[in-house]
N, C-alpha and C positions, 0 to 999 in steps of 0.2 A: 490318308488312312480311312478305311472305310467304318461303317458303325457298329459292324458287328466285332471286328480287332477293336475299337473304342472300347466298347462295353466289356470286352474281357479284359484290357488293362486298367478300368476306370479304379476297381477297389483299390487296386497296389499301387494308383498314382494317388488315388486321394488319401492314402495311408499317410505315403511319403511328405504330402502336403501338411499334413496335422503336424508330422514329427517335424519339419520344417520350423515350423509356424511356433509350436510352442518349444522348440529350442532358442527360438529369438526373447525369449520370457514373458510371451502371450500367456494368457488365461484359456484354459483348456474349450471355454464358449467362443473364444474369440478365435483359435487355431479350428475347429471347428468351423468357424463362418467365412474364415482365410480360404480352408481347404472345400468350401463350397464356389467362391468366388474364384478360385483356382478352375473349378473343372468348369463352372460355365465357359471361360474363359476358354479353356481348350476345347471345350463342343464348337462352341464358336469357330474356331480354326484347325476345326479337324483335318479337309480335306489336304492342309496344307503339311502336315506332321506327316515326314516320310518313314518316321520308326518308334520301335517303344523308347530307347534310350532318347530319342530326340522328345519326345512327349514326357518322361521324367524329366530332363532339364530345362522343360519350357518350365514342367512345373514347380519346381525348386524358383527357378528363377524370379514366376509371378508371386509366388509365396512369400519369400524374401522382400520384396516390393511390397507387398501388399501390408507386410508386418510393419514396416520403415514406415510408411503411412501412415498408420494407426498410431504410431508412436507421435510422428511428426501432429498430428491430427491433437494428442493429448498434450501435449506440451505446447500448444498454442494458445495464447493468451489472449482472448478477444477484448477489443479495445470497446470500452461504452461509453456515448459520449456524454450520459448522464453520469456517470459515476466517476470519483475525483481520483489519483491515483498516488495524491500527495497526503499525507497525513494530514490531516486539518484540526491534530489534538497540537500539534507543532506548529510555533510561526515559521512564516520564511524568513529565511537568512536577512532580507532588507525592514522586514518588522522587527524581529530582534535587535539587529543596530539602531534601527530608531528609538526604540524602545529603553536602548540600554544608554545611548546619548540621553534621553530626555530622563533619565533618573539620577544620571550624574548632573546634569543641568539644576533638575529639581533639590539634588544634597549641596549644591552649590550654592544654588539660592535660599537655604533653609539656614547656612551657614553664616551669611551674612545679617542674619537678623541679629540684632540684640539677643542678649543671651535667655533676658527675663522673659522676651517672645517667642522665642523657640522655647524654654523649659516653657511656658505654657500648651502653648501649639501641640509638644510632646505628648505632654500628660494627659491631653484632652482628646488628641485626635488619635493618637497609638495606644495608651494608654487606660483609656478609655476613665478617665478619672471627670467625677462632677466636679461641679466650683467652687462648690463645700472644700471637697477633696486638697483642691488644687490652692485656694487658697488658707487654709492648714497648714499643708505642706511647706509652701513658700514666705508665709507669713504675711498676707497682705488679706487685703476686702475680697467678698465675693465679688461685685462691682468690681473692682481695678482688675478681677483676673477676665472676668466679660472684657472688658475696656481692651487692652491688653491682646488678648486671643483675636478677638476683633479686628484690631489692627494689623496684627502678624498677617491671618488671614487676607487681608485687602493691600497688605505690601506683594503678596507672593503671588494675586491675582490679578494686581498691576503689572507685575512683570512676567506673568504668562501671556497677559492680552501684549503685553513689547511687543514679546516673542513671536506673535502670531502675525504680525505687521510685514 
């Protein structure tokens, strides 16, 4: 095709480009830049385009392509290798099992205490009750509930340090 037949089909092919373009549900800037990218495209292989009907179907075709792209282009998800892609407000699945064994561990061994050293331990460390409080409550000395909490505490920190062996 020579350039002067180019230039007299050039509007009616890049028409057909735009309506193309934004039939695929492009943005009217973006069928626009399709339908620019389209005629370079056929300048470029003018001399090979033996007719108008071949020259709209090149361009239909490169439009359609060009739109798929731009699609393919937005829906890609670039990977960073600084940035984490896992929730990090979430543990993982093997922190949570551990997590959740070692507080059945811990209700285990809170269990086994004496009962006066756990209701103390309770009061004092959940609780949040003074020794005033706690010995009130239970009937005994401020002393024997120190004495006492004391104790719980260093049975249940013996048997974390076990644990850690």
């Amino acid at each position: 095709m020579r350039q002067s037949e180019f230039e007299d089909i050039a509007e009616r092919i890049r028409l057909k480009a735009v309506k193309i373009a934004s039939s695929m549900s492009v943005g009217d800037d973006e069928a626009e830049d399709i339908a620019q990218e389209v005629m370079l495209k056929l300048w470029t292989v003018r001399d090979d385009i033996s007719s108008i009907s071949h020259a709209e179907n090149l361009a239909v075709c490169i439009a359609r392509h060009r739109a798929i792209d731009g699609f393919r282009r937005q829906h890609t998800v670039p990977i960073d290798s600084n940035k984490s892609y896992i929730d990090e407000k979430q543990p993982t699945p093997d922190v949570s099992l551990e997590e959740h064994e070692n507080m059945e561990w811990l209700k285990n061994k809170l269990a086994q205490l004496p009962s006066t050293e756990y209701k103390i331990l309770r009061l004092r460390q959940i609780e949040r009750k003074t020794y005033d409080e706690i010995a009130t409550m239970l009937g005994i000395s401020p002393a024997s509930v120190s004495t006492l909490l004391s104790r719980a505490r260093n049975k249940i920190l013996g048997e974390i340090m076990k644990r850690r062996k």
